[in-house]
C-alpha positions as CSV (number, residue, x, y, z in Angstrom):
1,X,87.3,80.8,93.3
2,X,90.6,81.6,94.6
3,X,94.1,81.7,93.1
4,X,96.9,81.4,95.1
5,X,100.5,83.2,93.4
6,X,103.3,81.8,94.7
7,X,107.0,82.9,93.9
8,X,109.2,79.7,93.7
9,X,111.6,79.0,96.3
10,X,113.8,76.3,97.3
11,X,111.3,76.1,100.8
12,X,108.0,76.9,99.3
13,X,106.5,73.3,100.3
14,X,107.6,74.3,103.8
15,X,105.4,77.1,104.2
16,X,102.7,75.7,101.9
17,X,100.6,74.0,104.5
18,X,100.3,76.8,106.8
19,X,98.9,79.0,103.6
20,X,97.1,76.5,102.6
21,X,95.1,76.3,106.2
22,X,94.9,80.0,107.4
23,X,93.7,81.5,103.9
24,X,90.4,80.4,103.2
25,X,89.3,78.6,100.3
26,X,91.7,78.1,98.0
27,X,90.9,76.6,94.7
28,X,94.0,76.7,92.4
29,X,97.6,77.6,93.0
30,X,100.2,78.8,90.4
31,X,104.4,78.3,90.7
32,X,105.8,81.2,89.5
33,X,108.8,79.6,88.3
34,X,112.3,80.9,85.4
35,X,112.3,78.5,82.9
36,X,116.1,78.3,83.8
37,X,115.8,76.4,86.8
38,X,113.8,73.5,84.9
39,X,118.2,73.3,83.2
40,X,121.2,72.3,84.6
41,X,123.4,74.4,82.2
42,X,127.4,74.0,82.6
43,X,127.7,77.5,83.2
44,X,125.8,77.2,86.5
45,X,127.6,79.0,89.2
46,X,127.8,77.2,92.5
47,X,124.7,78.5,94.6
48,X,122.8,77.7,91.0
49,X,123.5,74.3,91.2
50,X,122.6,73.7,94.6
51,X,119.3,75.8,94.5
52,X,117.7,74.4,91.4
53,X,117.0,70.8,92.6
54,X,115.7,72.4,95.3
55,X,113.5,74.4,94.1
56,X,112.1,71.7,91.7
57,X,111.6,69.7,94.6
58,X,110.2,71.9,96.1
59,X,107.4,73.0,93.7
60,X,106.9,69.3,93.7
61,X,105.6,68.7,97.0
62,X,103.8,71.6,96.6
63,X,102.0,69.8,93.8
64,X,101.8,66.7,95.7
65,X,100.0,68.9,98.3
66,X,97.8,70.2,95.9
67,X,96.6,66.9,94.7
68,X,96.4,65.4,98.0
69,X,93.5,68.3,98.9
70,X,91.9,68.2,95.3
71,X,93.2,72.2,94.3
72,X,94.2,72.6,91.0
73,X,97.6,73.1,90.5
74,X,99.7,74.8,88.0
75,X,103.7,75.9,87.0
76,X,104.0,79.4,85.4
77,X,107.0,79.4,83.7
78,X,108.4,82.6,82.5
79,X,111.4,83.4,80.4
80,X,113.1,86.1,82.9
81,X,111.7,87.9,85.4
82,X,111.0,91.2,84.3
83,X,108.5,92.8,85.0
84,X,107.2,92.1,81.6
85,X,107.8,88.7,81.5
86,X,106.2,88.3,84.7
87,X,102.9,90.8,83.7
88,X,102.4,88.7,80.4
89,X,102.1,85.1,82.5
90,X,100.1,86.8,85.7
91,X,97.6,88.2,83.2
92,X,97.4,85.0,81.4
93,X,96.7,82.7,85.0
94,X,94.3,85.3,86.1
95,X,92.5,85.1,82.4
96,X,91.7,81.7,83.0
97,X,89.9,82.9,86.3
98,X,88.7,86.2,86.0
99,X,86.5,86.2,88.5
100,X,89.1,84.9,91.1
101,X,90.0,86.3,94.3
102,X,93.5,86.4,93.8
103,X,96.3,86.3,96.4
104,X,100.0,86.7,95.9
105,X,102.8,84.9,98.4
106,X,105.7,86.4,98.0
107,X,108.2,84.8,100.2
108,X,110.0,82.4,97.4
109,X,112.6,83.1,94.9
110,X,114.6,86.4,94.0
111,X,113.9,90.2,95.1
112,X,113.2,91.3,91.5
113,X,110.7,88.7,91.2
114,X,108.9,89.5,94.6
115,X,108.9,93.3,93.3
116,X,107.6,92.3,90.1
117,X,104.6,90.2,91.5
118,X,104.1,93.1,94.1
119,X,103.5,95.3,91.0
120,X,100.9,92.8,89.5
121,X,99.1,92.5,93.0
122,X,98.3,96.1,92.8
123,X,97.2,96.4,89.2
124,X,94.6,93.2,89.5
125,X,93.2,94.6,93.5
126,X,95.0,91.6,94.3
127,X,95.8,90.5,98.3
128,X,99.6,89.7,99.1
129,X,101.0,87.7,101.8
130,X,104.5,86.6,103.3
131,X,105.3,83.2,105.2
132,X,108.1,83.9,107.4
133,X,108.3,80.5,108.5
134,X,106.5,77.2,108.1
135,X,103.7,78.1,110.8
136,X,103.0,82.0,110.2
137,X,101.2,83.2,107.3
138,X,101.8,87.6,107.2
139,X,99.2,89.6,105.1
140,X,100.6,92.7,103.5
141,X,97.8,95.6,103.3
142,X,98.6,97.1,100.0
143,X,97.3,101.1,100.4
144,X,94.0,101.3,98.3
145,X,94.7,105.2,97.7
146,X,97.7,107.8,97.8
147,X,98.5,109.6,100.7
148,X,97.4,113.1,98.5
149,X,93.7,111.6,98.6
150,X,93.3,112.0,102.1
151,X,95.0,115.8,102.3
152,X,92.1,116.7,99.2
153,X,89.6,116.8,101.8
154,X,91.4,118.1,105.6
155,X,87.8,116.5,107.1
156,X,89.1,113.0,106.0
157,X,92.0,113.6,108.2
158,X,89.4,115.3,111.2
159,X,87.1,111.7,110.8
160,X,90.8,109.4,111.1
161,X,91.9,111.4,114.4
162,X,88.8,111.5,115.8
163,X,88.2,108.0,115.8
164,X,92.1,107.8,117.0
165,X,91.9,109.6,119.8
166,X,88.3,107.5,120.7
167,X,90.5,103.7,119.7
168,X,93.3,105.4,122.5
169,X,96.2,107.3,120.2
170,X,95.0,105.5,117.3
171,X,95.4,101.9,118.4
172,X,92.7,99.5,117.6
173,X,91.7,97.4,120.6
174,X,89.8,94.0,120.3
175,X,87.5,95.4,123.1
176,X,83.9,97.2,122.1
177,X,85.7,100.2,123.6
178,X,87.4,101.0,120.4
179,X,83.9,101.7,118.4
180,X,82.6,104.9,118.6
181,X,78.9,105.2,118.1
182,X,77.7,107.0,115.2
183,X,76.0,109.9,117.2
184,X,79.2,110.9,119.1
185,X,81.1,110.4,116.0
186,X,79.0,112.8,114.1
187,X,78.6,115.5,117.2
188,X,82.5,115.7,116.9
189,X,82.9,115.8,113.3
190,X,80.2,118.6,113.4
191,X,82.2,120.7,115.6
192,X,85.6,120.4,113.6
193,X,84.1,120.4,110.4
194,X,85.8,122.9,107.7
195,X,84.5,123.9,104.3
196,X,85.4,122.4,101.7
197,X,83.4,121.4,98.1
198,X,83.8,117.8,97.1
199,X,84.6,116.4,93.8
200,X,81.0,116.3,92.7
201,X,79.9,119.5,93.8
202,X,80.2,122.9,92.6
203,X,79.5,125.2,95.8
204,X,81.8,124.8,99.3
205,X,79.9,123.3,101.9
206,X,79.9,125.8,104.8
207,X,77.2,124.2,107.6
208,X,77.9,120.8,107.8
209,X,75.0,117.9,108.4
210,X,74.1,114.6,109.2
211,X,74.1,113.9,105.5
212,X,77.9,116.0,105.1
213,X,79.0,113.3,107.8
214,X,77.9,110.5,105.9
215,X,79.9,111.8,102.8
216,X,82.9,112.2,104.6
217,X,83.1,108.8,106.0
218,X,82.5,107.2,102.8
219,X,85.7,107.5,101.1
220,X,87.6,106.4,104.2
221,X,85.7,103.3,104.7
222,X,86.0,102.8,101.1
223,X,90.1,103.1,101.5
224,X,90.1,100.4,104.5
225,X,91.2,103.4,106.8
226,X,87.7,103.4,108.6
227,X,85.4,100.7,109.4
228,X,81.8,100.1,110.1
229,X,79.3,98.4,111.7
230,X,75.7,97.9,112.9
231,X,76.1,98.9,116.8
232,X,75.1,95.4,118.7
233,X,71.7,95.4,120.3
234,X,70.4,98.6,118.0
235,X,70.0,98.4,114.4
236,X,68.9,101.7,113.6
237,X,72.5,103.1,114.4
238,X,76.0,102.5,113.1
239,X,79.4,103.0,114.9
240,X,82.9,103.5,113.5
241,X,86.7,102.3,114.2
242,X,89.9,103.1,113.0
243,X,91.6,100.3,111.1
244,X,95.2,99.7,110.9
245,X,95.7,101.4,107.6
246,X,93.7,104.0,108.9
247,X,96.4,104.0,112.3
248,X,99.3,104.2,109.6
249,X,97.9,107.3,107.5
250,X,97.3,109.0,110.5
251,X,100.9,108.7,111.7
252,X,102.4,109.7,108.8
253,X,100.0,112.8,108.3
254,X,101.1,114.0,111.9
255,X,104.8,112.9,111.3
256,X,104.5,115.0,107.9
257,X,102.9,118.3,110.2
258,X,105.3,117.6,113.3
259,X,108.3,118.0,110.3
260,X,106.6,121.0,108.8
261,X,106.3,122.7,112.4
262,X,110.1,122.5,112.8
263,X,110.9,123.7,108.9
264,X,109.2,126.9,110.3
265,X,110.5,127.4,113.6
């Protein structure tokens, strides 16, 4: 199962198709919608009485799509869009599907209620997306640990520049060039190893091993920062490449050294 979040727009059923095409299997699809829009209240300013036809059209189509494709479709209606309000209706959609992968496009309606679905996304491990126009669909990573994570543990930071300076300044390439195989990985990591004791030990490590190497790739590839695979053609042995996220930690862990260098010069 998987639930599509959309914030309501006055072009959501623009953009709709394409999200619809490029993410895979959706199932059912909720309109994040104000109740105020469904009211054409005399003390609507201008731009409000414009945009609110529109958006109802909008999340028609989108409906109309919907049933065309056989994907359940539902409005969330919420009374503002605090965060609150918006919390108390995500929970309630994601109740109803528990087990959902759940995805969040955020390119529709106001700032505060992007903000406020962004928020949601990262308390349900949720995926989020934008759709610049009506043929690109944009996934967001949303960082699955804090930056302080990876400083714990200065052989987290070793494994990511290792593997950048194999994937070429920490670039991944679509070419086989940018896995490193598991035995050079581990020679290196070897060398630059420093002592350190892990969460869930009680003495500092001081000779590192084929079984320390292991440990420190594991919370990195749990993070999304490092990936592996089964090396093609062997497989008894493993390789490793730097993701993106893994790219963007990096960067900002040398940008955060390059300014500490200056401070003390």
């Amino acid at each position: 199962m998987h639930l599509l979040i959309i914030s309501a727009g006055a072009h959501i059923h623009e953009t709709f198709p394409a999200t619809l095409k490029q993410l895979n299997g959706i199932t059912h699809v909720g309109v994040v919608v104000e109740e105020s829009v469904f009211l054409d209240l005399p003390g609507d300013k201008e731009y409000q009485k414009q945009t609110k036809p529109e958006i109802r059209n909008a999340i028609k189509q989108v409906q109309q799509t919907c049933e065309l494709v056989a994907v359940d479709f539902h409005e969330i209606r919420i009374p503002d869009i605090s965060l609150i309000s918006v919390r108390d209706a995500i929970l309630s959609a994601a109740r109803m599907a528990s087990d959902a992968r759940v995805t969040f496009n955020l390119s529709g309606g106001t700032k505060m209620l992007s903000l406020s679905l962004f928020a949601m996304a990262i308390w349900l491990d949720g995926e989020v997306c934008l759709t610049p126009d009506a043929d690109t669909v944009t996934p967001i990573a949303i960082p699955k640990m804090h930056i302080d994570d990876i400083r714990k543990n200065p052989n987290y930071i070793e494994a990511l520049r290792i593997l950048g300076e194999h994937a070429k300044d920490a670039t991944p390439a679509v070419s086989p060039i940018s896995w490193m195989a598991g035995k050079d990985f581990s020679r290196l990591m070897m060398q630059r190893y420093q002592p350190v004791r892990f969460s869930d030990e009680t003495k500092v490590k001081r000779e590192p091993n084929r079984g320390m190497v292991t440990k420190i790739l594991d919370k990195p590839i749990q993070w999304g920062l490092i990936e592996e695979r089964v090396r093609p053609g062997n497989k008894r042995e493993k390789e490793y490449q730097i993701t993106s996220d893994g790219s963007f930690a990096l960067a900002i862990l040398r940008a955060e050294s390059n300014a500490g260098n200056q401070t003390d010069s």
